[in-house]
N, CA and C atoms of all chains as a GROMACS GRO file, in nm:
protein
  594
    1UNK      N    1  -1.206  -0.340  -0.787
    1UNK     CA    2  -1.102  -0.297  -0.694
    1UNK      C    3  -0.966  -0.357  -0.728
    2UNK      N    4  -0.830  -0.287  -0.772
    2UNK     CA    5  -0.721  -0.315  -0.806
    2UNK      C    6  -0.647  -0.348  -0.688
    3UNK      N    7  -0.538  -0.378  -0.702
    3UNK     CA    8  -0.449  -0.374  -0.572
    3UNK      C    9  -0.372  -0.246  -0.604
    4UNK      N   10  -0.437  -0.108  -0.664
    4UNK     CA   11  -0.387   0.021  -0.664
    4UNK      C   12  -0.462   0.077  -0.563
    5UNK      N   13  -0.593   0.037  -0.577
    5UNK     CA   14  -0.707   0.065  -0.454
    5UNK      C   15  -0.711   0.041  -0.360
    6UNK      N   16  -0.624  -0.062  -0.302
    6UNK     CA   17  -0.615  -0.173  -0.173
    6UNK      C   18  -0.483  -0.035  -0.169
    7UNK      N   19  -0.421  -0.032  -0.183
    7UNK     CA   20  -0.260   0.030  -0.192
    7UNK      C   21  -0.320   0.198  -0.100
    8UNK      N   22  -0.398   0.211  -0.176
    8UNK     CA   23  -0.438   0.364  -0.158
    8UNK      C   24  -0.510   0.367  -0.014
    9UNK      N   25  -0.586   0.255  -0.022
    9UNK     CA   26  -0.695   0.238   0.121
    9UNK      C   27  -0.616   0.244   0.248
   10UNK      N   28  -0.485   0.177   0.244
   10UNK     CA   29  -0.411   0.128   0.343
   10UNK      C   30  -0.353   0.268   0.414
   11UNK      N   31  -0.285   0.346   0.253
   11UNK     CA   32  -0.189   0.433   0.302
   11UNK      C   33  -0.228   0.579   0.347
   12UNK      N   34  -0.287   0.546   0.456
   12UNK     CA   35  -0.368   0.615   0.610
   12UNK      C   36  -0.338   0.586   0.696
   13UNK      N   37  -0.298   0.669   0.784
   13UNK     CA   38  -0.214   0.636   0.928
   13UNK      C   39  -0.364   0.594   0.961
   14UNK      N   40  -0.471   0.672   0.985
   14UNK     CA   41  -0.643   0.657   1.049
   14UNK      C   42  -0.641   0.509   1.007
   15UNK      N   43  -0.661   0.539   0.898
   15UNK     CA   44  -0.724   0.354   0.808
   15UNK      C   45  -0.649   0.273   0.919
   16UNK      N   46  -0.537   0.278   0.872
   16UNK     CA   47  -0.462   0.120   0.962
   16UNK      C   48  -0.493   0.145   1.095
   17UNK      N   49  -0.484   0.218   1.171
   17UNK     CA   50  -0.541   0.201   1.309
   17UNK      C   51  -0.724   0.131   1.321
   18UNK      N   52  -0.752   0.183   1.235
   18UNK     CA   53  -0.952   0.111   1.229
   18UNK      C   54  -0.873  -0.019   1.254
   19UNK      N   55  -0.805  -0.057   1.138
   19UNK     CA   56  -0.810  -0.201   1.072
   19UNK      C   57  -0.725  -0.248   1.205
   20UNK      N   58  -0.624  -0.182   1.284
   20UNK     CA   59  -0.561  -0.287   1.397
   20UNK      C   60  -0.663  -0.249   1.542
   21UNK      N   61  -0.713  -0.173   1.522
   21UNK     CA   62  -0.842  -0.220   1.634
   21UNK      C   63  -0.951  -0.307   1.629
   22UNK      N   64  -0.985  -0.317   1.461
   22UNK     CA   65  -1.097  -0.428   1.450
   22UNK      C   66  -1.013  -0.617   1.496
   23UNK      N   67  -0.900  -0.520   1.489
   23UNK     CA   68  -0.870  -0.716   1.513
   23UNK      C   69  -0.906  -0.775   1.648
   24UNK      N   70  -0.884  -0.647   1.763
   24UNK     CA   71  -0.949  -0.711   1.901
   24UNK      C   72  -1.054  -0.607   1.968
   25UNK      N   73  -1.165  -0.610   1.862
   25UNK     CA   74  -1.232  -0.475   1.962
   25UNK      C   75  -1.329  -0.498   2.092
   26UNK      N   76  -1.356  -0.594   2.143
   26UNK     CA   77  -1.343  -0.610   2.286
   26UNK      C   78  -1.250  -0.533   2.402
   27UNK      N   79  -1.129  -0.518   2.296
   27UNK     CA   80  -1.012  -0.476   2.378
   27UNK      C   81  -1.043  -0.321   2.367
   28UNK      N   82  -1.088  -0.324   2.247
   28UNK     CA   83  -1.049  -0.176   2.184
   28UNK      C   84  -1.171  -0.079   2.233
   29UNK      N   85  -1.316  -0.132   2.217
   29UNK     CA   86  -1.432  -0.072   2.209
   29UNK      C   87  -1.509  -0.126   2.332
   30UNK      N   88  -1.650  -0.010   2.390
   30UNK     CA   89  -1.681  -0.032   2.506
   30UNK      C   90  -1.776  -0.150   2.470
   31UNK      N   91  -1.869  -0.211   2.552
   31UNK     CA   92  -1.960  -0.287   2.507
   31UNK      C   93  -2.108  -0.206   2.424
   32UNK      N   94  -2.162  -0.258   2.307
   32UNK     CA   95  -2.256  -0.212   2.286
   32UNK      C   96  -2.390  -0.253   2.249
   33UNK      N   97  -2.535  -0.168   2.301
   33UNK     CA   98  -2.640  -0.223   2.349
   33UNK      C   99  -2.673  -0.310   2.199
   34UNK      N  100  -2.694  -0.223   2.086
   34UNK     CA  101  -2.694  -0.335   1.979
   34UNK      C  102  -2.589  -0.372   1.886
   35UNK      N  103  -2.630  -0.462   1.861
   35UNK     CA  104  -2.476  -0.530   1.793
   35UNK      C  105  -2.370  -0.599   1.818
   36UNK      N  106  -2.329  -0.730   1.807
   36UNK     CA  107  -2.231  -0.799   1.876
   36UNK      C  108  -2.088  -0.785   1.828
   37UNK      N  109  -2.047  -0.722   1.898
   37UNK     CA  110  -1.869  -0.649   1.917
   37UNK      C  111  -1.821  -0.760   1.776
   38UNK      N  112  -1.784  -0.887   1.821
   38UNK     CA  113  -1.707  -0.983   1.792
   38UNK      C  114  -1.782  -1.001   1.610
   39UNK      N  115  -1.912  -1.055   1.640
   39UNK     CA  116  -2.000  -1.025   1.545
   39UNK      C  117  -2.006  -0.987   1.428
   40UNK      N  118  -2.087  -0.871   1.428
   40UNK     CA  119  -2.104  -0.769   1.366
   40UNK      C  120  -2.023  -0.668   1.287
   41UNK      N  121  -1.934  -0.627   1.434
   41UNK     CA  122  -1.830  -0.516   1.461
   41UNK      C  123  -1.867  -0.433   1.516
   42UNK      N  124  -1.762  -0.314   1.482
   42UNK     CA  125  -1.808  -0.220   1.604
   42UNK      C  126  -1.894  -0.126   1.528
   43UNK      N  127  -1.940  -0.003   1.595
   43UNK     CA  128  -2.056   0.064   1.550
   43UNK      C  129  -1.949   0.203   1.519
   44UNK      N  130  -1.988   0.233   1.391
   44UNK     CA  131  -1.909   0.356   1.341
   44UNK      C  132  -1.910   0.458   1.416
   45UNK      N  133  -2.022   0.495   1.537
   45UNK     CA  134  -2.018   0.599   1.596
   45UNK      C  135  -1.868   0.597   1.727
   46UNK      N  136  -1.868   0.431   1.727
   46UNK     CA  137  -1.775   0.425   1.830
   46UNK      C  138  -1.640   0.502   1.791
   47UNK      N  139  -1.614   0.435   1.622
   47UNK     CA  140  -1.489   0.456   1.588
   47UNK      C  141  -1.428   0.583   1.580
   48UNK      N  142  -1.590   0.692   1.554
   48UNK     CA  143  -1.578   0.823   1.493
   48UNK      C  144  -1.451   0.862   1.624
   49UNK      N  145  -1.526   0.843   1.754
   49UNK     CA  146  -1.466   0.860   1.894
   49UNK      C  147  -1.351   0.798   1.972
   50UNK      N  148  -1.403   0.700   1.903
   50UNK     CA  149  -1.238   0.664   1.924
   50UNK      C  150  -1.079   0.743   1.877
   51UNK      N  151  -1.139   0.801   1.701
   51UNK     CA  152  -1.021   0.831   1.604
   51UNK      C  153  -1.029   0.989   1.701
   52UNK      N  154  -1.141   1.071   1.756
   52UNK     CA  155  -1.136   1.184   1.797
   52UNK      C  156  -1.178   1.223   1.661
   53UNK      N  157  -1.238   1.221   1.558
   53UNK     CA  158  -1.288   1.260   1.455
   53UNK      C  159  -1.482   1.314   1.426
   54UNK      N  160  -1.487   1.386   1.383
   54UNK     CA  161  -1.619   1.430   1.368
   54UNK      C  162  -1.717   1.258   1.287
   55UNK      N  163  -1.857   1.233   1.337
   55UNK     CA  164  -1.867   1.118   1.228
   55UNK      C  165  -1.866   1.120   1.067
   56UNK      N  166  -1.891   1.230   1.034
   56UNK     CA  167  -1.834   1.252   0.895
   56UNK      C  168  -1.733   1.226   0.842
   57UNK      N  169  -1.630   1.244   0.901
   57UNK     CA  170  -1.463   1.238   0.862
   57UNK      C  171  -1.454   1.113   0.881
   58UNK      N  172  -1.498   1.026   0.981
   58UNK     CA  173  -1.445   0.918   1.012
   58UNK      C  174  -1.528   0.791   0.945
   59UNK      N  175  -1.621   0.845   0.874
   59UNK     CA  176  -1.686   0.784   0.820
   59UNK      C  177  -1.659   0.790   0.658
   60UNK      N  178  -1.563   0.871   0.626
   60UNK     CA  179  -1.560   0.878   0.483
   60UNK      C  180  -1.391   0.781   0.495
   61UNK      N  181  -1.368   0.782   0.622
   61UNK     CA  182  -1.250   0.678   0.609
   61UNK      C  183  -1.331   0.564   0.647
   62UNK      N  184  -1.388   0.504   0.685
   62UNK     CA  185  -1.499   0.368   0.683
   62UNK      C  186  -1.534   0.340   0.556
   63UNK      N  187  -1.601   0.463   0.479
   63UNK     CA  188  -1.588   0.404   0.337
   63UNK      C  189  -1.532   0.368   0.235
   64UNK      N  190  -1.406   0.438   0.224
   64UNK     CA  191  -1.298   0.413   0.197
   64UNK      C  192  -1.234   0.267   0.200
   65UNK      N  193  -1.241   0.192   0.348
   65UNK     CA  194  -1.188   0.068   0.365
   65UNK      C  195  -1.334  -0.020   0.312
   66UNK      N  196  -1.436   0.028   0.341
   66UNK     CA  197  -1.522  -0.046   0.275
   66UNK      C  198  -1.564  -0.077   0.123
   67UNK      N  199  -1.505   0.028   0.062
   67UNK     CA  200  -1.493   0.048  -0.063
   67UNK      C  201  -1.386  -0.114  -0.113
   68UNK      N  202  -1.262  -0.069  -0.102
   68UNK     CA  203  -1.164  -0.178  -0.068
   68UNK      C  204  -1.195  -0.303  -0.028
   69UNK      N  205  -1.314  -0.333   0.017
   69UNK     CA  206  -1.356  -0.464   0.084
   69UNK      C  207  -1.232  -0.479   0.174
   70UNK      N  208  -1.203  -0.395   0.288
   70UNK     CA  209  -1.114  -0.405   0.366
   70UNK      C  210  -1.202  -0.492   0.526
   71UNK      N  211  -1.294  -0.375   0.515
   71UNK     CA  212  -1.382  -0.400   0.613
   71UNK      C  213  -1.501  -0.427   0.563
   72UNK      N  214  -1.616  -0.481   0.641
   72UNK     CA  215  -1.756  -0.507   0.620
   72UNK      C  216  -1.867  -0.468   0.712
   73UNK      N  217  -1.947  -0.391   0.608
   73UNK     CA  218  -2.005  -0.283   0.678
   73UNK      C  219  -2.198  -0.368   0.709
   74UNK      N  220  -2.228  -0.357   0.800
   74UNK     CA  221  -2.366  -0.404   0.847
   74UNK      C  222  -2.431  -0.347   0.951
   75UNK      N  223  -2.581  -0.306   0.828
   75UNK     CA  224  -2.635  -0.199   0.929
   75UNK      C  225  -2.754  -0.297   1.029
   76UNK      N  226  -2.742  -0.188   1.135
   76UNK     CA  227  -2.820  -0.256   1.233
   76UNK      C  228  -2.918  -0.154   1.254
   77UNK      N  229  -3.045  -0.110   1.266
   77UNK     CA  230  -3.136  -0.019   1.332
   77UNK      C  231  -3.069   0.119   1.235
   78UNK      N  232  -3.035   0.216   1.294
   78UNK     CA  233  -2.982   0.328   1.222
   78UNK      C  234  -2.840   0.318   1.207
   79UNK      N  235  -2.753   0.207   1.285
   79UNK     CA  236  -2.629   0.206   1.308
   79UNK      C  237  -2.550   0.145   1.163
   80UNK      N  238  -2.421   0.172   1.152
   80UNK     CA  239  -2.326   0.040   1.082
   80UNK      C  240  -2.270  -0.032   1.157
   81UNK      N  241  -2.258  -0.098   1.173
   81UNK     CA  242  -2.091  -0.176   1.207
   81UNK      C  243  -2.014  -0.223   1.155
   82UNK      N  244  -1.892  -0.211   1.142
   82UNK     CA  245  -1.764  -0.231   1.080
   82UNK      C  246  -1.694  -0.324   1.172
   83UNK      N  247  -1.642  -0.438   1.054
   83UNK     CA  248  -1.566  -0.573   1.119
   83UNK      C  249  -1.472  -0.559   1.007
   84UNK      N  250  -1.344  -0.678   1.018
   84UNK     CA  251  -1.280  -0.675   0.929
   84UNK      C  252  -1.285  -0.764   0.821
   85UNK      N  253  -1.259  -0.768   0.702
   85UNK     CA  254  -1.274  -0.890   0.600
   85UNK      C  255  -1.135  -0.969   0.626
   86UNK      N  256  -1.117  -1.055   0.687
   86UNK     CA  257  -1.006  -1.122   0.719
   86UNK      C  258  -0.980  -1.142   0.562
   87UNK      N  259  -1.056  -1.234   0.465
   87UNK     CA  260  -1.035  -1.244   0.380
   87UNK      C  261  -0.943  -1.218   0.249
   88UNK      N  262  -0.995  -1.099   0.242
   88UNK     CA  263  -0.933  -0.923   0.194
   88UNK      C  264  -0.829  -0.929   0.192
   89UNK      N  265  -0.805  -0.894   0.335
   89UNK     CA  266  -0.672  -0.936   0.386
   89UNK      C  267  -0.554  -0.994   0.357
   90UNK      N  268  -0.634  -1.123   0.397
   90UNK     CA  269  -0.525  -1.245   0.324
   90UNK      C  270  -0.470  -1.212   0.186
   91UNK      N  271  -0.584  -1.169   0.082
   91UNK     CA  272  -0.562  -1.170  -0.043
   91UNK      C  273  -0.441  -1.026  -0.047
   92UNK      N  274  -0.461  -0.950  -0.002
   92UNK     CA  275  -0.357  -0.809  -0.012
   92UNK      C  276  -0.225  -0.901   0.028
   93UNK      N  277  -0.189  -0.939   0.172
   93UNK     CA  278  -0.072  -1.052   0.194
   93UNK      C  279  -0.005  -1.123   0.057
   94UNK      N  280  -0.112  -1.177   0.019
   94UNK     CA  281  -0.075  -1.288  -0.067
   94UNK      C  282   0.005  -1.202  -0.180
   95UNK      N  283  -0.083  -1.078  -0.217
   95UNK     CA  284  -0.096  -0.974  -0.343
   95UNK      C  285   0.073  -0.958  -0.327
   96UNK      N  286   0.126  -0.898  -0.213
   96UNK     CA  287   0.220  -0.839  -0.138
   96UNK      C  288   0.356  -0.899  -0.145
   97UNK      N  289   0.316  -1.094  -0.164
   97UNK     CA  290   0.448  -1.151  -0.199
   97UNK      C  291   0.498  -1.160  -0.353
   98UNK      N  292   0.412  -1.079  -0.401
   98UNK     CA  293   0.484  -1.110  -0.598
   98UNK      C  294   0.526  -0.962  -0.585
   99UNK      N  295   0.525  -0.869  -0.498
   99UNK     CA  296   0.549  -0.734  -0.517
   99UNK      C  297   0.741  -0.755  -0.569
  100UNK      N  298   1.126   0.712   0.676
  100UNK     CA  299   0.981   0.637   0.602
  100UNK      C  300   0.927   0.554   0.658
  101UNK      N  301   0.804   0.580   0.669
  101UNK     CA  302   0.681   0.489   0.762
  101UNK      C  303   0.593   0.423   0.653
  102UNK      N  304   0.537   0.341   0.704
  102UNK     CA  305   0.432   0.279   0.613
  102UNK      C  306   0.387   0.336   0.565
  103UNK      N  307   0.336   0.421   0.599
  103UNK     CA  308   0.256   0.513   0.501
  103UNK      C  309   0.331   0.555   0.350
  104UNK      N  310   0.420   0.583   0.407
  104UNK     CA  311   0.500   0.629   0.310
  104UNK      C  312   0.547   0.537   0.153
  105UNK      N  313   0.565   0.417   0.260
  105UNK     CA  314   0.582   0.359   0.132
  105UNK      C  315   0.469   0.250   0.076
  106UNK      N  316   0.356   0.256   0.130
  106UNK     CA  317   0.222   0.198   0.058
  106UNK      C  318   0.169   0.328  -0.022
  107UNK      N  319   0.198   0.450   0.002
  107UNK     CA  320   0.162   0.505  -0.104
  107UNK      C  321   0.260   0.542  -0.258
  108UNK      N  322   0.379   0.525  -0.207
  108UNK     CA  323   0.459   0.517  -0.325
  108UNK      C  324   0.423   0.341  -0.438
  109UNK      N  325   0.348   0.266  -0.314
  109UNK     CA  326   0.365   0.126  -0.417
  109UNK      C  327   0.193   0.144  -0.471
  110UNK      N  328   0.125   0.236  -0.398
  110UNK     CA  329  -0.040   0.274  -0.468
  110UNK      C  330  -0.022   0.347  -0.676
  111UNK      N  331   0.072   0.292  -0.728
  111UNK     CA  332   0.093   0.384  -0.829
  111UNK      C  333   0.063   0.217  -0.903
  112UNK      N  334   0.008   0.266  -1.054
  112UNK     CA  335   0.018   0.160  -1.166
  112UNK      C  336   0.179   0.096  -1.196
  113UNK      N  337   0.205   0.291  -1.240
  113UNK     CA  338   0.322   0.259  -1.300
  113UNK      C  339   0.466   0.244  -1.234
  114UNK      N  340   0.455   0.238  -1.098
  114UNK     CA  341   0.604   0.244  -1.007
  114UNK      C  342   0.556   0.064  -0.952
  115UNK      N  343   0.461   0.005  -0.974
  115UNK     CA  344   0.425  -0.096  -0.940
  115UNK      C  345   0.475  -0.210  -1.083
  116UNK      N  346   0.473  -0.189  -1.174
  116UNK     CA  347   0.499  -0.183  -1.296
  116UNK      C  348   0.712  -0.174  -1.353
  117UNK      N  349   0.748  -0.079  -1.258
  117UNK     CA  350   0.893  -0.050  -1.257
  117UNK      C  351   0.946  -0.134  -1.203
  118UNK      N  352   0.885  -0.195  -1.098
  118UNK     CA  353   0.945  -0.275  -0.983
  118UNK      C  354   0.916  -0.445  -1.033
  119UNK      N  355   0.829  -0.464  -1.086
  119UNK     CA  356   0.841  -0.611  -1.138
  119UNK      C  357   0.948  -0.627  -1.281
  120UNK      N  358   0.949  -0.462  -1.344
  120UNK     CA  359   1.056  -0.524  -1.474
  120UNK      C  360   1.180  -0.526  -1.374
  121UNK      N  361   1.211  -0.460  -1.290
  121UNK     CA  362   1.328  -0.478  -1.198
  121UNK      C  363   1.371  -0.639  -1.167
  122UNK      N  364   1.284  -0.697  -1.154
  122UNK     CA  365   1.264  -0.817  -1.106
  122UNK      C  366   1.370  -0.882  -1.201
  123UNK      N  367   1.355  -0.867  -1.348
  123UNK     CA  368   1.435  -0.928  -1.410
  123UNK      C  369   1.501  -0.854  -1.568
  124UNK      N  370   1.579  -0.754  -1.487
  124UNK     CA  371   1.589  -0.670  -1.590
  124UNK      C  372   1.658  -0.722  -1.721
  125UNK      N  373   1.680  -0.810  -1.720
  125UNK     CA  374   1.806  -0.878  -1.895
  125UNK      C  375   1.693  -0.920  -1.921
  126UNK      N  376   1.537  -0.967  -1.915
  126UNK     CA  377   1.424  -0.964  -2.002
  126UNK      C  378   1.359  -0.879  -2.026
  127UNK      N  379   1.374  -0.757  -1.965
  127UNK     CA  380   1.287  -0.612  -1.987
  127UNK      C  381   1.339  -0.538  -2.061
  128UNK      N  382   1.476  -0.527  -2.036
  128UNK     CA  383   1.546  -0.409  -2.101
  128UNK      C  384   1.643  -0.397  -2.203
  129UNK      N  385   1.718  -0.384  -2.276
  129UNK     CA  386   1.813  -0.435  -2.357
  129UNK      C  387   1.962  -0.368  -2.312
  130UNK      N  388   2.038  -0.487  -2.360
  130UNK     CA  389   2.168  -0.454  -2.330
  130UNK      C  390   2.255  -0.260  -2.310
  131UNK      N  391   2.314  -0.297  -2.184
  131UNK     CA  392   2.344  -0.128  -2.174
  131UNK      C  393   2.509  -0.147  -2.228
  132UNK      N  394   2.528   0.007  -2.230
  132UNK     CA  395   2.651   0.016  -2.253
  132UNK      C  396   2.782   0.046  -2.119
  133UNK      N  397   2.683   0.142  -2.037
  133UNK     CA  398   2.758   0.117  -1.939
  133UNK      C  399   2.658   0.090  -1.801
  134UNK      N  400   2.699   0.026  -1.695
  134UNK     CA  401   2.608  -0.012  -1.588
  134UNK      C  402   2.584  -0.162  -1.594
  135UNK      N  403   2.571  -0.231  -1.512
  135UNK     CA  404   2.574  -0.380  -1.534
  135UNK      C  405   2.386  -0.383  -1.515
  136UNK      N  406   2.370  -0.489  -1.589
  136UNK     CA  407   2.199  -0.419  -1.600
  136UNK      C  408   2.146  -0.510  -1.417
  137UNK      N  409   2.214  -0.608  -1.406
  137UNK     CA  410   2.194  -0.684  -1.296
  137UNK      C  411   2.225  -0.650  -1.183
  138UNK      N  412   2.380  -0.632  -1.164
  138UNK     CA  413   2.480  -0.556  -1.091
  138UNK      C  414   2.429  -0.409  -1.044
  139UNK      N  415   2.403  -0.297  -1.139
  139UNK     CA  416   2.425  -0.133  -1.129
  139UNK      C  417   2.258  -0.143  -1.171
  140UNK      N  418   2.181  -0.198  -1.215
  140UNK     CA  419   2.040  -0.176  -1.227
  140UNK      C  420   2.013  -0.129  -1.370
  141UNK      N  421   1.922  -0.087  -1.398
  141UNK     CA  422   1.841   0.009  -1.556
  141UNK      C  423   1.889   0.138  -1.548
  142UNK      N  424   1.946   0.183  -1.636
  142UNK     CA  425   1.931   0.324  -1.704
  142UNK      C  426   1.793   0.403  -1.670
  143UNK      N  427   1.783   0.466  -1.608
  143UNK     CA  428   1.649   0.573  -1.626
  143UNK      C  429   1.558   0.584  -1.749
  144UNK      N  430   1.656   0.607  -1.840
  144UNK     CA  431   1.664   0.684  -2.014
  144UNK      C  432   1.566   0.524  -2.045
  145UNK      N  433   1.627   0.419  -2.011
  145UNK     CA  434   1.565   0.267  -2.043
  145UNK      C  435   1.401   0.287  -1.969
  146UNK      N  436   1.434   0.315  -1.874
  146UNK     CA  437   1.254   0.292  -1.809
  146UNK      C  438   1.186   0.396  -1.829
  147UNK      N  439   1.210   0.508  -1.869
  147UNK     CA  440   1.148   0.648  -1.940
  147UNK      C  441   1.111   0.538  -2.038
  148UNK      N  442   1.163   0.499  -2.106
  148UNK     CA  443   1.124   0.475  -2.268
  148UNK      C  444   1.031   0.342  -2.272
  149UNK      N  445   1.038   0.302  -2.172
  149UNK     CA  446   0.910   0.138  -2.151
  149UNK      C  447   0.817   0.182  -2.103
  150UNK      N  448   0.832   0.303  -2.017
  150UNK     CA  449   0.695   0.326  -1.979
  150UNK      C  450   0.642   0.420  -2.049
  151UNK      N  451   0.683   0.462  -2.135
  151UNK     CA  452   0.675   0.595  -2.295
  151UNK      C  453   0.604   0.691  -2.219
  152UNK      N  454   0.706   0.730  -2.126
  152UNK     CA  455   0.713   0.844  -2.037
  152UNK      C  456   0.837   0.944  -2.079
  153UNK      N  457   0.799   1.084  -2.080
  153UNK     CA  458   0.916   1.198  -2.063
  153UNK      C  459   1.029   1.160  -1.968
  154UNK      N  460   1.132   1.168  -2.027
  154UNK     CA  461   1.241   1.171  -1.885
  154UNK      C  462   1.205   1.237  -1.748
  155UNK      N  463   1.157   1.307  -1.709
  155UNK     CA  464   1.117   1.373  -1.636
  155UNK      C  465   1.002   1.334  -1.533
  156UNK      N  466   0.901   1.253  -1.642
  156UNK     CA  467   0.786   1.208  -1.527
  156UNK      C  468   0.835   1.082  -1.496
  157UNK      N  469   0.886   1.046  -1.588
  157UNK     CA  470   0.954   0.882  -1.555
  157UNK      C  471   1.031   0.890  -1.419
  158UNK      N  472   1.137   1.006  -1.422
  158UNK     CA  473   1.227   1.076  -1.257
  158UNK      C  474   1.137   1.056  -1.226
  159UNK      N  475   1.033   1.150  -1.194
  159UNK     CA  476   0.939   1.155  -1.065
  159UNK      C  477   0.881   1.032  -0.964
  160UNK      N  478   0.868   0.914  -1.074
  160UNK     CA  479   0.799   0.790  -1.011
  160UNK      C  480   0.926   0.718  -0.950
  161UNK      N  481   1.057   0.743  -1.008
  161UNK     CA  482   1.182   0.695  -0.994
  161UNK      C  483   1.222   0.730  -0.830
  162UNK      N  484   1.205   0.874  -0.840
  162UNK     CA  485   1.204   0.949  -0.683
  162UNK      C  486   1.145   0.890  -0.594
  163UNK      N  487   1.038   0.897  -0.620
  163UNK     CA  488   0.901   0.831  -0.512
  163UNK      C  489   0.951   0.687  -0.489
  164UNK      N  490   0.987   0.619  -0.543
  164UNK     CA  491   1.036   0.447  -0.545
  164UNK      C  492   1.158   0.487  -0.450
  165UNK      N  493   1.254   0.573  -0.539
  165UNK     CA  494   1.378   0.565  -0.404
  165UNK      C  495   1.375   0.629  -0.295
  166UNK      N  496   1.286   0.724  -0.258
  166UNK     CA  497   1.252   0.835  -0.138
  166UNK      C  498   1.216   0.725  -0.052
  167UNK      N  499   1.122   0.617  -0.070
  167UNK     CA  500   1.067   0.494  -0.039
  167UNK      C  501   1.167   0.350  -0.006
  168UNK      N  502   1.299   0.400  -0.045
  168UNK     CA  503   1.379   0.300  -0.021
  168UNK      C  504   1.355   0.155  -0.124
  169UNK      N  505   1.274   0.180  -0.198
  169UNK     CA  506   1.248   0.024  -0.258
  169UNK      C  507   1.293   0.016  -0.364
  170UNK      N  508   1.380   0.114  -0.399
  170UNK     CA  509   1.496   0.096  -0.528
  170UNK      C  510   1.606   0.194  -0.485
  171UNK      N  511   1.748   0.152  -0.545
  171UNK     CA  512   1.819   0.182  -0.504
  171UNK      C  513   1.901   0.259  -0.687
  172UNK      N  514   1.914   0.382  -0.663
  172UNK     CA  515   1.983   0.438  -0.745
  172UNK      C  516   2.131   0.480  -0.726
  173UNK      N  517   2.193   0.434  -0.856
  173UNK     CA  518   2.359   0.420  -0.868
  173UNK      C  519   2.390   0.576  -0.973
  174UNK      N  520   2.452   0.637  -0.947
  174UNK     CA  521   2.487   0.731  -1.068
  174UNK      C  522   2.670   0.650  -1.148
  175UNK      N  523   2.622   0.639  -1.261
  175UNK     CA  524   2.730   0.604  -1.350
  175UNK      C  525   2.758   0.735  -1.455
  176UNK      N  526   2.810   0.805  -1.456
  176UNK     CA  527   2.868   0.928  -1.546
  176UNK      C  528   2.734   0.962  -1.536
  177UNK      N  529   2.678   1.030  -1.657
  177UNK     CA  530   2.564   1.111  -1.636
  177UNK      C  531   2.447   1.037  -1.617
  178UNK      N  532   2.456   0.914  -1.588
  178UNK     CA  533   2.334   0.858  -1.580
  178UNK      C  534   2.284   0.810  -1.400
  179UNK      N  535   2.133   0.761  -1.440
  179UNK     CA  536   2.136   0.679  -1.311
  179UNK      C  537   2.058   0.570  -1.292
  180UNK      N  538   2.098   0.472  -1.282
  180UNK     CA  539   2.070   0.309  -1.268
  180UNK      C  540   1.979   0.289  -1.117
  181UNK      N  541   1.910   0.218  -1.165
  181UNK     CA  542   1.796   0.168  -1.045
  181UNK      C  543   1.807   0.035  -1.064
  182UNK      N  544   1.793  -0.035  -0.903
  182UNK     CA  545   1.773  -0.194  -0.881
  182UNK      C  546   1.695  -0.156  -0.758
  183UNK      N  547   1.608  -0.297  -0.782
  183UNK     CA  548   1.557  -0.296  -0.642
  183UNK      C  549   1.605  -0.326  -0.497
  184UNK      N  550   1.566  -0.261  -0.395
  184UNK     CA  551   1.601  -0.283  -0.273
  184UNK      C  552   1.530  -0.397  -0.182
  185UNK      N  553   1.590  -0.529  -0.242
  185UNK     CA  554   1.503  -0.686  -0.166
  185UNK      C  555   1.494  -0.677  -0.066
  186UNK      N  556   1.607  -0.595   0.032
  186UNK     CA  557   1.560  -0.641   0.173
  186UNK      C  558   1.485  -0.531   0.195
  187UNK      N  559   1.416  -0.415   0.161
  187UNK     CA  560   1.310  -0.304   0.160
  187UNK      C  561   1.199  -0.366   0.206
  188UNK      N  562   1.224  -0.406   0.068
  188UNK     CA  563   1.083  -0.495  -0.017
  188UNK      C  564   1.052  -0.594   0.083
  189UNK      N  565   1.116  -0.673   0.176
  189UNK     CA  566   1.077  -0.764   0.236
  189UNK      C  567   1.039  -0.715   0.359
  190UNK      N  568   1.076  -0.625   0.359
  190UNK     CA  569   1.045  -0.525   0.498
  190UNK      C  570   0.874  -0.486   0.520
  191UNK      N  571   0.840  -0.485   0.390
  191UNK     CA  572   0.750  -0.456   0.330
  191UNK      C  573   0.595  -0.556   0.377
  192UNK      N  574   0.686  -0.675   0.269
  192UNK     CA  575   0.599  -0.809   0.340
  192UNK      C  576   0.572  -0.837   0.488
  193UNK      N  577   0.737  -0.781   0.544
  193UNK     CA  578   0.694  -0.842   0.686
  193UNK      C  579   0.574  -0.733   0.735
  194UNK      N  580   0.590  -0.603   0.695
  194UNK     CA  581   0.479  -0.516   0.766
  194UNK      C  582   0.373  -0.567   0.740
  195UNK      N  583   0.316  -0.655   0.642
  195UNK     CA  584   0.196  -0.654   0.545
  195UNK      C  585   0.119  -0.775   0.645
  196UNK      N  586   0.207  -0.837   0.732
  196UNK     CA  587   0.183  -0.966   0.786
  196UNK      C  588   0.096  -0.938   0.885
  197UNK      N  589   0.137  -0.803   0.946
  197UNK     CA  590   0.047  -0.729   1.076
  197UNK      C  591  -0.062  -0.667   1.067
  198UNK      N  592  -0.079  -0.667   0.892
  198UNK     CA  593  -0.221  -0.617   0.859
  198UNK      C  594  -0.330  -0.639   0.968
   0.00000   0.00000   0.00000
């Protein structure tokens, strides 16, 4: 993964909204029976509904950031959940000040 | 121009590539005849030819950089000089912070 890939992942109005809801999804998402919000993350079906997107669509933008190691994907039962790689993150930031 | 806009103009190899020889163009480029290379920026004709690109596709990435605000083009007689736009660019970082 380049920081051409990180570049590309980002530049999604959808993407960046995932990524600024995973930062408080307590706030963002309802509670759910499996999987711990904070945890885990949230469960892709939430997000599909949240974005108003079919889960297909919204899931090929999940992979996308997951691709990127934007987010981190962990399946639970039949579910995913998606959290964010703070990490990642940092490193794109960091990437961002030699630009 | 929204973020979007300009994380996908900086998702390119080679406009990612334009913008660091910018950084210090009297080591990238060689002396011009007219345009101050510091002052008025690079010749086009100069970064066509580093990136051993057609005049033409070389414009195109040139466009996308200034449509994007993150270089700033000067026309000197028939030419046109690019420098970067620092406070863009920092505009940039600061968005990157809210990741």
């Amino acid at each position: 993964m380049t920081t051409i890939d990180v570049l590309k992942a980002l530049a999604n109005e959808r993407r960046l909204r995932i990524l600024d809801w995973l930062k408080d999804p307590t706030r963002h998402f309802p509670p759910q029976v499996d999987g711990d919000l904070e945890r885990d993350g949230v469960c892709a079906l939430y997000i599909a509904e949240k974005l108003g997107m079919s889960q297909p669509s919204a899931g090929e933008h999940l992979k996308v950031l997951a691709s990127a190691d934007l987010v981190i994907g962990t399946r639970i039962k039949q579910w995913v959940f998606y959290r964010r790689n703070e990490q990642r993150i940092e490193e794109v930031r960091a990437a961002m000040k030699d630009l």
